[in-house]
OpenMM code with the backbone's topology and positions (N, CA, C; nanometers):
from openmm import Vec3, app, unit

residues = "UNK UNK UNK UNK UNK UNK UNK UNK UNK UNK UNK UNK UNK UNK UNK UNK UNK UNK UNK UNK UNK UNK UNK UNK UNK UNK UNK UNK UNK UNK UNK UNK UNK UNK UNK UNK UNK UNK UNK UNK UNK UNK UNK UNK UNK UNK UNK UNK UNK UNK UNK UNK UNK UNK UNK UNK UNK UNK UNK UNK UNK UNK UNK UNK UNK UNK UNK UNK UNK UNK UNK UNK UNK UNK UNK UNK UNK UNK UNK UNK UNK UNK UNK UNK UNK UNK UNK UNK UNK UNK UNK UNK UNK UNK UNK UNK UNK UNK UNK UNK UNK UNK UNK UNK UNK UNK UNK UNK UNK UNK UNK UNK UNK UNK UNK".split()
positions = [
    Vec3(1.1521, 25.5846, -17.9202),
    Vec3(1.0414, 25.5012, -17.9622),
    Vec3(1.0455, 25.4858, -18.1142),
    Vec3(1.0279, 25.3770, -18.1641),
    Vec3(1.0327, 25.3259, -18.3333),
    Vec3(0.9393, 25.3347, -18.3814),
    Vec3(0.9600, 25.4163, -18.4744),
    Vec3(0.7512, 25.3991, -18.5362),
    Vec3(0.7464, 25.2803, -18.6590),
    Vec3(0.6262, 25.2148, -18.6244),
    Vec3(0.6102, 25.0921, -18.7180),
    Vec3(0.5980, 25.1372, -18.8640),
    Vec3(0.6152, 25.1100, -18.9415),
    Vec3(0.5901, 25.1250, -19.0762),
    Vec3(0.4474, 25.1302, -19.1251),
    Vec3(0.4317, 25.1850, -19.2163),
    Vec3(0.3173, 25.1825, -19.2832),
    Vec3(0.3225, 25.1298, -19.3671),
    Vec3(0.1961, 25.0876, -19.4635),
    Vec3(0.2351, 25.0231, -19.5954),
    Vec3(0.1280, 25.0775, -19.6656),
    Vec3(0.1539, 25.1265, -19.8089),
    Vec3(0.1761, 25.1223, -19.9073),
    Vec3(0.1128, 25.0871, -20.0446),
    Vec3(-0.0073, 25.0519, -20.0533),
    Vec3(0.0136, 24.9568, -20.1852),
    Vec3(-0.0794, 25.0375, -20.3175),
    Vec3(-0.0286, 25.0041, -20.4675),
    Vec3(-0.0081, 25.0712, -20.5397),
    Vec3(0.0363, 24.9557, -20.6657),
    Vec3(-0.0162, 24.9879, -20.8051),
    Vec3(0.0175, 24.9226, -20.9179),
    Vec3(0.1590, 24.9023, -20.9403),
    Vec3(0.2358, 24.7999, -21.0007),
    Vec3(0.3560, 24.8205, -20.9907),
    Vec3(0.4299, 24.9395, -21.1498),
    Vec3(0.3906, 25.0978, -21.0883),
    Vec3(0.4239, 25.1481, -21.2260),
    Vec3(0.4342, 25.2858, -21.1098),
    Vec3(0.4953, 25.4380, -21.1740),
    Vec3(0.4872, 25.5072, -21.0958),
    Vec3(0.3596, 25.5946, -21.0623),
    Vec3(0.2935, 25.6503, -21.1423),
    Vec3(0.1337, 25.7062, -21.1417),
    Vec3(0.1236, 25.8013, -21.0136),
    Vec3(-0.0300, 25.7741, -20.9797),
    Vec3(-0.0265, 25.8520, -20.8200),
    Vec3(0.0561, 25.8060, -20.6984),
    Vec3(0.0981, 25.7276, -20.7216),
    Vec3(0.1630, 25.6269, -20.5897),
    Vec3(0.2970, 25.6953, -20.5824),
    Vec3(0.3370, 25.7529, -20.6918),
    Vec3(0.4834, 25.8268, -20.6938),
    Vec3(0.4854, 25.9023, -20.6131),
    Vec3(0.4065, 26.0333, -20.6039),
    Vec3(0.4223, 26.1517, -20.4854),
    Vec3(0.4126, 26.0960, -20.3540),
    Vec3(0.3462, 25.9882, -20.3727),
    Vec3(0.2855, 25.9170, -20.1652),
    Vec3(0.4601, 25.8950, -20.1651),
    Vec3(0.4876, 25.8220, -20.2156),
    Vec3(0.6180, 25.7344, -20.2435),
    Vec3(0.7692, 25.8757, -20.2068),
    Vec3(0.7413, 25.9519, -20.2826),
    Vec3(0.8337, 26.0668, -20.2248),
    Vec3(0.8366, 26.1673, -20.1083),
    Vec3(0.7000, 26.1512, -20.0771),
    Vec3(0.6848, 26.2341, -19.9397),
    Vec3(0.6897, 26.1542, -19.8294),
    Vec3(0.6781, 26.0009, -19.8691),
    Vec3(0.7361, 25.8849, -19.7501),
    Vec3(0.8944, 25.9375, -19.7595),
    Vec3(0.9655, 25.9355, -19.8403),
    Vec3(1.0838, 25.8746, -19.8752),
    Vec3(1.1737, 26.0293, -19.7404),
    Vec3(1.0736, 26.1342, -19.8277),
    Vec3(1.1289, 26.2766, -19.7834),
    Vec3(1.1348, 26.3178, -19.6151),
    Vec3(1.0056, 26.2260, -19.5747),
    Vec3(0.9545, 26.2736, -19.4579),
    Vec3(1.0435, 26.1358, -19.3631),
    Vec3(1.0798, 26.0413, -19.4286),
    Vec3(1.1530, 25.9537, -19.3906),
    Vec3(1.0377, 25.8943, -19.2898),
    Vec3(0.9581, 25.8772, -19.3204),
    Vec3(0.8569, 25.7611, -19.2536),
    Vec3(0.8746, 25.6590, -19.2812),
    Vec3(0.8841, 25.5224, -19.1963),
    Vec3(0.9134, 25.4136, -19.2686),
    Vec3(0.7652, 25.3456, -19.3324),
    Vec3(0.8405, 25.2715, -19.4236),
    Vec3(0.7604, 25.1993, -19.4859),
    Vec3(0.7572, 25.0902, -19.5752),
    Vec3(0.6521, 24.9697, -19.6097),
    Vec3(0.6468, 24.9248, -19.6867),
    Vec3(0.5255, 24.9022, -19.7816),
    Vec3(0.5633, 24.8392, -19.8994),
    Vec3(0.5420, 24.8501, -20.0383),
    Vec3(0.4243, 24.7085, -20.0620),
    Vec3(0.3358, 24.7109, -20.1209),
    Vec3(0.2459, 24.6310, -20.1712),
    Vec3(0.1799, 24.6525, -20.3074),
    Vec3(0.2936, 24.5585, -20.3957),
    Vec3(0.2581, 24.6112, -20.5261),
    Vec3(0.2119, 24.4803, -20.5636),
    Vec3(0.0588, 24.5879, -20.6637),
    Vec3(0.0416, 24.4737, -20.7577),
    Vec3(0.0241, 24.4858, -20.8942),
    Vec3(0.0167, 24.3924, -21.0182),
    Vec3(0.1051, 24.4038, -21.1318),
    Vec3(-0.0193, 24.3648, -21.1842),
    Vec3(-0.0605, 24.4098, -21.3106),
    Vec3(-0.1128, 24.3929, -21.4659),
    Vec3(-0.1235, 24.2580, -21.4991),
    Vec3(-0.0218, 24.1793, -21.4722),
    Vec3(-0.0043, 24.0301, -21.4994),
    Vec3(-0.0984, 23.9372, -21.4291),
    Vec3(-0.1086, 24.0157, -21.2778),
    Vec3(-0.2244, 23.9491, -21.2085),
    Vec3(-0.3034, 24.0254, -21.1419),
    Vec3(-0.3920, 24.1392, -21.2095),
    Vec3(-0.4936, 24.2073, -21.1292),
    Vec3(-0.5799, 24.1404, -21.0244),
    Vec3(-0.5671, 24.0674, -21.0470),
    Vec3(-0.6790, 23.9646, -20.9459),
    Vec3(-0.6448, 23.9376, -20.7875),
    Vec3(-0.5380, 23.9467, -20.7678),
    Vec3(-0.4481, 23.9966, -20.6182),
    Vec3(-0.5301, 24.0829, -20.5862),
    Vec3(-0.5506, 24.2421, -20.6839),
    Vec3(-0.5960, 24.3512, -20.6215),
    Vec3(-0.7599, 24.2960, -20.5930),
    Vec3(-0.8099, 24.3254, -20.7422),
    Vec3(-0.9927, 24.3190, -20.7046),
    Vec3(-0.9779, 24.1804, -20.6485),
    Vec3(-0.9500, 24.0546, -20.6675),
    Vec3(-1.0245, 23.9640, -20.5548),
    Vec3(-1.0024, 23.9250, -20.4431),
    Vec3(-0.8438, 23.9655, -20.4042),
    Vec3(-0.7816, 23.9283, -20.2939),
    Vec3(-0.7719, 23.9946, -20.1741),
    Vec3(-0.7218, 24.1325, -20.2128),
    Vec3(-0.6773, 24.2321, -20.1003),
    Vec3(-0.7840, 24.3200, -20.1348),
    Vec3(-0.8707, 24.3704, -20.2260),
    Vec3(-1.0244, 24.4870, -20.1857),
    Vec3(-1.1366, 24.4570, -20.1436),
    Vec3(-1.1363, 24.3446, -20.1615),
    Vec3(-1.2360, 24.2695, -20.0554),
    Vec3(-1.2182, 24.2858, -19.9149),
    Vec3(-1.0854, 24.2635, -19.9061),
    Vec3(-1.0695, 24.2787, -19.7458),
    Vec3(-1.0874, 24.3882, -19.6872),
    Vec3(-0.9857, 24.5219, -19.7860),
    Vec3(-0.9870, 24.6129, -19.7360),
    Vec3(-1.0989, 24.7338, -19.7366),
    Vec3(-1.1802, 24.6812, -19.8105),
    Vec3(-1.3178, 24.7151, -19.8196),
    Vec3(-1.3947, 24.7394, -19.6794),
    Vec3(-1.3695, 24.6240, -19.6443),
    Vec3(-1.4352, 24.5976, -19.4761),
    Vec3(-1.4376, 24.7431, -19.4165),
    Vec3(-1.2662, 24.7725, -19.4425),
    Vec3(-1.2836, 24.9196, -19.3094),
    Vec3(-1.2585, 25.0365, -19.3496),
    Vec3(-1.3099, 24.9961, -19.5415),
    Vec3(-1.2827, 25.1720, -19.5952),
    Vec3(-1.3733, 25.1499, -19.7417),
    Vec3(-1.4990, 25.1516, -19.7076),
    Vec3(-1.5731, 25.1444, -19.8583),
    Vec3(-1.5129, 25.2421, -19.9920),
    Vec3(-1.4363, 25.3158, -19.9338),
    Vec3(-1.3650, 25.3881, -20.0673),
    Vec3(-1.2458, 25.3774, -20.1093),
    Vec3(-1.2684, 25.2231, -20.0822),
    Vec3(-1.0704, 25.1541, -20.0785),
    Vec3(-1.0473, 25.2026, -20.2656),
    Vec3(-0.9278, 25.1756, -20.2755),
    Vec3(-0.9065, 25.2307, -20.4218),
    Vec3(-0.7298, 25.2320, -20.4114),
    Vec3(-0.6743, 25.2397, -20.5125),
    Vec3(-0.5304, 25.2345, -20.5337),
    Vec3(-0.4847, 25.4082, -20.5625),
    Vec3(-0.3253, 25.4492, -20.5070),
    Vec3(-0.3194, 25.3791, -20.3994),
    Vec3(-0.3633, 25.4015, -20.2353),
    Vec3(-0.3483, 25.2698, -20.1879),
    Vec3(-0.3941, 25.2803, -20.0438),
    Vec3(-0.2493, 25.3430, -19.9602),
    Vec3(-0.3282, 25.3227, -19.7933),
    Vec3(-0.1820, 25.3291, -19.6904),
    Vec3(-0.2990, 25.2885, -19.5843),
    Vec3(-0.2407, 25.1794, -19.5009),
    Vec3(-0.2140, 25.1368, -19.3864),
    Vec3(-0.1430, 25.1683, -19.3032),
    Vec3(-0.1876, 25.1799, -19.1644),
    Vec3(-0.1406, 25.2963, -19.0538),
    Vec3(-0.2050, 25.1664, -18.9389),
    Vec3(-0.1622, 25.0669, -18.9129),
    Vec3(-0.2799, 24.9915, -18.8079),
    Vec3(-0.4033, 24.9854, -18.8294),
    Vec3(-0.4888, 24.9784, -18.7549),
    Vec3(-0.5778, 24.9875, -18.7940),
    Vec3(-0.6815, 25.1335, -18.9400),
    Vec3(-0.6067, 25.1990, -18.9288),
    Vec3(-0.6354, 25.3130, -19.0801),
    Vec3(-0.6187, 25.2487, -19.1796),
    Vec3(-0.6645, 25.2669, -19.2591),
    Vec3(-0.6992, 25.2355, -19.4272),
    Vec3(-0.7320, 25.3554, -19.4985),
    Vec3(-0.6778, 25.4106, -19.5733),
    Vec3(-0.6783, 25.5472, -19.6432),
    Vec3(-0.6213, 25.5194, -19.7437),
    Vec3(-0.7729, 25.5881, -19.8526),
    Vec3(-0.6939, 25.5628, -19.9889),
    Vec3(-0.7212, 25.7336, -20.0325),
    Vec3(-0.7250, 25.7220, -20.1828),
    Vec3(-0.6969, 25.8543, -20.2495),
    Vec3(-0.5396, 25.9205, -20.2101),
    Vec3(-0.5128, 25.9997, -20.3129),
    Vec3(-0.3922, 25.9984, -20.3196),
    Vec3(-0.3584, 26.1194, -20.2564),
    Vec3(-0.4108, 26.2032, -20.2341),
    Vec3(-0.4137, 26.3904, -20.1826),
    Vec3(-0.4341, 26.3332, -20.0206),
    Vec3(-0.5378, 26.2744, -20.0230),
    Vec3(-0.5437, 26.2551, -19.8317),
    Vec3(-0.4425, 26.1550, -19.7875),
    Vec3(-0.3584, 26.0864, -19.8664),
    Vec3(-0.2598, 25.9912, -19.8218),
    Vec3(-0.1200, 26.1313, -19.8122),
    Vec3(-0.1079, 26.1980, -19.8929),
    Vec3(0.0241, 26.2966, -19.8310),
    Vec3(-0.0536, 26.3920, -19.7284),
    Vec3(-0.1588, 26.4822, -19.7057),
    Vec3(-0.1802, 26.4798, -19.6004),
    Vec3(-0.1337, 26.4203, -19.4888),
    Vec3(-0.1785, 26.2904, -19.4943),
    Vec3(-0.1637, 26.1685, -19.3602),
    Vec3(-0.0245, 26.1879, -19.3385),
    Vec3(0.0573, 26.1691, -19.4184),
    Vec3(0.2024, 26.1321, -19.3991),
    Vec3(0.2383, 26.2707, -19.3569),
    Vec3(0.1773, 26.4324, -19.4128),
    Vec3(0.2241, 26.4814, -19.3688),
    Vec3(0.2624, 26.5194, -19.1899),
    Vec3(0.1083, 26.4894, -19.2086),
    Vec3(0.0528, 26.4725, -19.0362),
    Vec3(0.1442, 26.3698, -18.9735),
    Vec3(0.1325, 26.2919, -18.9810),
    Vec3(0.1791, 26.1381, -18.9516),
    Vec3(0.3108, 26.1498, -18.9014),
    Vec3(0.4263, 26.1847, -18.9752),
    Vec3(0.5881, 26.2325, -18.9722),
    Vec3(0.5814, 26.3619, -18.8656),
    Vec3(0.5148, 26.4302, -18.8435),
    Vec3(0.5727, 26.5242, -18.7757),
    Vec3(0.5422, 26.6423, -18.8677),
    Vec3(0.5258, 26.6533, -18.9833),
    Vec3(0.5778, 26.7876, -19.1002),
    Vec3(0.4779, 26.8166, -19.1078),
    Vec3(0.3825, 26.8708, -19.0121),
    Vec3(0.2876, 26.9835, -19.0929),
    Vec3(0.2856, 27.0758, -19.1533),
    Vec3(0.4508, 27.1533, -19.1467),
    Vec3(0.4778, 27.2432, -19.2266),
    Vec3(0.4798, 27.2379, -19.3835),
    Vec3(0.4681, 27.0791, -19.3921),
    Vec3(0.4558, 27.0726, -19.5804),
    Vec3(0.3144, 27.1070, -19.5975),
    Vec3(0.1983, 27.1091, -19.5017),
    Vec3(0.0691, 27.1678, -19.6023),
    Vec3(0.1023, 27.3021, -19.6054),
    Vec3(0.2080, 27.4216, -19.5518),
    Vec3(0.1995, 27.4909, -19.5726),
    Vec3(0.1812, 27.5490, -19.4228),
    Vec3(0.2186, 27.6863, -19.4108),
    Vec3(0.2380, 27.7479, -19.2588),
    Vec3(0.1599, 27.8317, -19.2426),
    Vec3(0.0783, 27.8950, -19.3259),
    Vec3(-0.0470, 28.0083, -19.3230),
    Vec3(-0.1251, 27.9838, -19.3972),
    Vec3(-0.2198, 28.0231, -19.4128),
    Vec3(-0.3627, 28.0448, -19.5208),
    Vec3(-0.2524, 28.0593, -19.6124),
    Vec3(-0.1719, 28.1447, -19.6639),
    Vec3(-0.1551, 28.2111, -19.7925),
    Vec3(-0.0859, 28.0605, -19.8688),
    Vec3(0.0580, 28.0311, -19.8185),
    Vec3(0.0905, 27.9016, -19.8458),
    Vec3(-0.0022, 27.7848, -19.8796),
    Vec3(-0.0936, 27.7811, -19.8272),
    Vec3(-0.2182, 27.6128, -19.7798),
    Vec3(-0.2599, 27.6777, -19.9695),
    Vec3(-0.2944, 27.8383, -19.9576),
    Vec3(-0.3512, 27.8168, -20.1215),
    Vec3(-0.2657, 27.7494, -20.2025),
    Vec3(-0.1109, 27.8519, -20.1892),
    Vec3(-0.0191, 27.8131, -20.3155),
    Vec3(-0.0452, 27.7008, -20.2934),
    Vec3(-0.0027, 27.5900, -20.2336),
    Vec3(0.0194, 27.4368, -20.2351),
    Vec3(-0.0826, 27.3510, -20.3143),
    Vec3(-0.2536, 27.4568, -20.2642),
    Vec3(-0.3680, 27.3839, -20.3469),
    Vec3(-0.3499, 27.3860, -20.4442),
    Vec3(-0.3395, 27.5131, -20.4770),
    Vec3(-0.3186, 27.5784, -20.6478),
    Vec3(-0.2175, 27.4748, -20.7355),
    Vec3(-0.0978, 27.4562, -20.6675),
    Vec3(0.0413, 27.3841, -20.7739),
    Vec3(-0.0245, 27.2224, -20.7650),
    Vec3(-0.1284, 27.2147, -20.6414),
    Vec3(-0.1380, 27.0632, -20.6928),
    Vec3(-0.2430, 27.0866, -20.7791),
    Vec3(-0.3526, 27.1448, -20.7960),
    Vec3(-0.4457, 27.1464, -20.9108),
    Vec3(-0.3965, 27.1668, -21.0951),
    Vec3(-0.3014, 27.2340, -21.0364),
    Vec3(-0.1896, 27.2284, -21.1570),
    Vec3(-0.1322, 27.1079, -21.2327),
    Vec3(-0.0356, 27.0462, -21.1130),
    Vec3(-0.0130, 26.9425, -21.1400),
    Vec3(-0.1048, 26.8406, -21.1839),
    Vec3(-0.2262, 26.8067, -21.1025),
    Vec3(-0.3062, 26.7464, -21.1403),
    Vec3(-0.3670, 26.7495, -21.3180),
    Vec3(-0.3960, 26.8672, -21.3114),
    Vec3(-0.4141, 26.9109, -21.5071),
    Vec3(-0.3323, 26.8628, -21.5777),
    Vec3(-0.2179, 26.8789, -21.5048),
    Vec3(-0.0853, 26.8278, -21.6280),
    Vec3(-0.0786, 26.6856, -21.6266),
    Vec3(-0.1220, 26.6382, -21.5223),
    Vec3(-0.1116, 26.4440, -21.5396),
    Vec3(-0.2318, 26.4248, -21.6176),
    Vec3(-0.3196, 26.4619, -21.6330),
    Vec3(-0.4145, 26.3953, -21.6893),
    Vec3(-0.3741, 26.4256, -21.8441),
    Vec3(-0.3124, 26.5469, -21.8783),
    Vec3(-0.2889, 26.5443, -21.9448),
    Vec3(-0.1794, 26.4660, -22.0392),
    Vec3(-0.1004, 26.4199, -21.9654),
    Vec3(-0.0086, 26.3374, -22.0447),
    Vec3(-0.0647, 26.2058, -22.0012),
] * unit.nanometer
topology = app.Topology()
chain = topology.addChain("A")
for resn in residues:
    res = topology.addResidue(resn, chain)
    for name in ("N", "CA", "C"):
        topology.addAtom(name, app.Element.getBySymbol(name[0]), res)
């Protein structure tokens, strides 16, 4: 059985969309890409969040589409994929792991904001 693709969409730059983007790539889920660019923000706010508003008042960049799912934020989108692919073993295999994993992303997180 083929699993349909998901999609994707995300500013065209790397930011949060990078990690969704590598744990697709890793987990080999297929997928596609819906980027939109600086040059014409107006795709995003007037075109496509309007819509996707409809079935996720906390639409926001980046998103993922799953059929009918709409999930944005960037922590519950690798979740999803983790779920999604098969790999639950990437949140981690015990309590003790599920912390480390919280911990290095709160980490990480500090360090992006910071640069």
């Amino acid at each position: 059985m083929e699993t349909q693709p998901v999609t994707l969409g995300y500013w065209a730059l790397r930011g949060l969309g990078e990690r969704v983007r590598l744990i697709l790539e890793y987990t080999n889920l297929p997928y596609t890409q819906e980027i939109f660019t600086a040059e014409a923000p107006e795709k995003w706010f007037n075109d496509r969040k309007p819509e996707l508003i409809k079935k996720n008042p906390a639409i926001n960049l980046p998103f993922l589409i799953d059929g009918d799912k709409v999930i944005s934020e960037s922590n519950t989108l690798m979740i999803y994929v983790a779920h999604r692919s098969g790999k639950k073993e990437l949140l981690g295999r015990n309590f003790d792991e599920q912390l480390n994993i919280t911990t290095v992303e709160g980490v990480c997180k500090g360090l992006h904001q910071e640069f």
